[in-house]
C-alpha positions as CSV (number, residue, x, y, z in Angstrom):
1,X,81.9,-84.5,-235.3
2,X,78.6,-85.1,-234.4
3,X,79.0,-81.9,-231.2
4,X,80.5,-80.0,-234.1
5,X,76.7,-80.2,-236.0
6,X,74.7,-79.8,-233.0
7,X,76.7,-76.8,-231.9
8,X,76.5,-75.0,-235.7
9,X,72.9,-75.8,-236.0
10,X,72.0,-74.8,-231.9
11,X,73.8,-71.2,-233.3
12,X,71.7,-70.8,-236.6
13,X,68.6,-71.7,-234.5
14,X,69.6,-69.1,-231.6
15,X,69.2,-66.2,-233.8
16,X,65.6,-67.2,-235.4
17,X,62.8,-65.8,-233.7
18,X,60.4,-69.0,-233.7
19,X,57.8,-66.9,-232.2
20,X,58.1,-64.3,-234.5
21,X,57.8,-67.3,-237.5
22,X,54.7,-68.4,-235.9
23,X,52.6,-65.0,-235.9
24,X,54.0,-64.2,-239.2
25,X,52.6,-67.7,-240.4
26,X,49.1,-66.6,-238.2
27,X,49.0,-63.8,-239.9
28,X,48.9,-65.2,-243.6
29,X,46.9,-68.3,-242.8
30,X,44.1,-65.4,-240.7
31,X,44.0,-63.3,-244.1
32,X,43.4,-66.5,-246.1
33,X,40.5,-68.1,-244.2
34,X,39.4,-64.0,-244.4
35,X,39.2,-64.3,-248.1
36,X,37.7,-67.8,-247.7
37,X,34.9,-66.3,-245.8
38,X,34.6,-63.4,-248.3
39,X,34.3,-65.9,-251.6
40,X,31.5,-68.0,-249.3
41,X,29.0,-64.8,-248.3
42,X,29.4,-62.9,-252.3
43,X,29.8,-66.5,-253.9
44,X,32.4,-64.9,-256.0
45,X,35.2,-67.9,-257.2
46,X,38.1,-67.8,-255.1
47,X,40.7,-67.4,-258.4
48,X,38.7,-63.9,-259.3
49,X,38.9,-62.9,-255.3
50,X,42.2,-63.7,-255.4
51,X,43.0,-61.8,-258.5
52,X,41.1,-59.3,-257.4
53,X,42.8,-58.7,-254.4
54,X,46.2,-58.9,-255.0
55,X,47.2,-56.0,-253.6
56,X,46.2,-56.4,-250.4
57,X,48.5,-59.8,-250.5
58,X,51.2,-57.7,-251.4
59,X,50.6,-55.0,-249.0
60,X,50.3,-57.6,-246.0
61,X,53.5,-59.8,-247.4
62,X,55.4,-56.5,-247.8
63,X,54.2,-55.0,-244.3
64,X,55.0,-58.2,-242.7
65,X,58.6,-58.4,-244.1
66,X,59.6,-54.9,-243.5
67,X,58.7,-55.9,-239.8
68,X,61.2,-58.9,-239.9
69,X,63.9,-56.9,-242.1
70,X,63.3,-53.4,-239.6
71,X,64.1,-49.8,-240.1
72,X,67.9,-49.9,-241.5
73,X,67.3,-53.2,-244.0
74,X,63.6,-52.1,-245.1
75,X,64.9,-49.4,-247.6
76,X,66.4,-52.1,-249.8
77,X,62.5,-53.9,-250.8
78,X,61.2,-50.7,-250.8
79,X,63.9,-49.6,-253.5
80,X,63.1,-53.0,-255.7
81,X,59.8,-52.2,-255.1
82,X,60.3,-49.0,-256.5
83,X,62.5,-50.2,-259.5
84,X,59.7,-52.3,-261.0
85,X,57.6,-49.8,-261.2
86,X,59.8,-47.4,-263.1
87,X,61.1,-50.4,-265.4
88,X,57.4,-51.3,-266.2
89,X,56.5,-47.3,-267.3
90,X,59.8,-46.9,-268.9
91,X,58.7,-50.7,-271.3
92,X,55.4,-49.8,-271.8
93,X,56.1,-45.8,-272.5
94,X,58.7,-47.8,-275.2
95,X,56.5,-50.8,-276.4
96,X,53.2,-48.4,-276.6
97,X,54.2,-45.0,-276.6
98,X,51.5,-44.4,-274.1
99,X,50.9,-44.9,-270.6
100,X,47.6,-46.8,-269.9
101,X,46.9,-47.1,-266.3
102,X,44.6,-50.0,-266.7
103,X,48.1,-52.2,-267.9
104,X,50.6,-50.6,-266.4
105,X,48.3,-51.7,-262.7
106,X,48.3,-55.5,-263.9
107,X,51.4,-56.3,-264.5
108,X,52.6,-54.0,-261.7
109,X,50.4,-55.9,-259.1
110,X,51.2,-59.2,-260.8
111,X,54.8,-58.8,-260.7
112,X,54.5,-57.2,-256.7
113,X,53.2,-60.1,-255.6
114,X,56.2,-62.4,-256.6
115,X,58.6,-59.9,-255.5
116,X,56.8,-59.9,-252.2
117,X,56.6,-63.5,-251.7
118,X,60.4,-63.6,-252.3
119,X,60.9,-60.7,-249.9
120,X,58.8,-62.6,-247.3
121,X,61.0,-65.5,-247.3
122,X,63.8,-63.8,-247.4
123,X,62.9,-61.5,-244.4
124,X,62.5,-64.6,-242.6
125,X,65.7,-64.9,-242.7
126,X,67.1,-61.0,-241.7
127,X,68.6,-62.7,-238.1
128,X,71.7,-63.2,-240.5
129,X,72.1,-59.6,-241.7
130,X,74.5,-57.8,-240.1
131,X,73.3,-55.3,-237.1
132,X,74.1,-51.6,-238.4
């Protein structure tokens, strides 16, 4: 029973690119102490810096799990992506009748970054996915 474990989890391991893990991981935790460095030479609070720059989280968490996912499996975040940005002009061209850049950007952003984060994770993951 106990060969039976080691054997299923040596498999699952085999396919995970620890390597690939660890840069990702480098990666985030280098853009982090960036934006530490940034809040300490403006003396801008970190919450507002990180508010602020938002985008560029999402941009990096997006870039780095379209390089997990790779060409074929990248279109699907990229269509999600998309969709929340039509769903939040189609709600706001309802609720307002108007389309104001200015709120349409902060909950765009807002909402990007939790989709990213959850593409991230998942994109650690894309060993599983079926080669096409």
């Amino acid at each position: 029973m106990v060969a039976i474990r080691e054997e299923k989890r040596g498999k699952f391991m085999a396919g995970m690119n620890v390597q690939n893990i660890i840069l990702d991981g480098l990666i985030i935790v280098g853009c982090y102490v960036f934006e530490w460095l940034i809040t300490k030479l403006t003396e801008t609070p970190l919450a507002m810096l990180q508010k602020k720059l938002r985008w560029l989280w999402v941009l990096v968490l997006m870039a780095l799990a379209l390089k997990n996912l790779g060409l074929y499996w990248s279109a699907l975040p990229i269509l999600g992506w998309s969709i929340i940005g039509l769903t939040i002009v189609i709600v706001q061209w309802q609720r307002y009748h108007e389309l104001v850049y200015r709120r349409f950007w902060h909950r765009f952003w807002k909402l990007s970054y939790a989709y990213a984060i959850l593409i991230f994770i998942g994109s650690i993951f894309s060993y599983l996915l079926p080669i096409v």
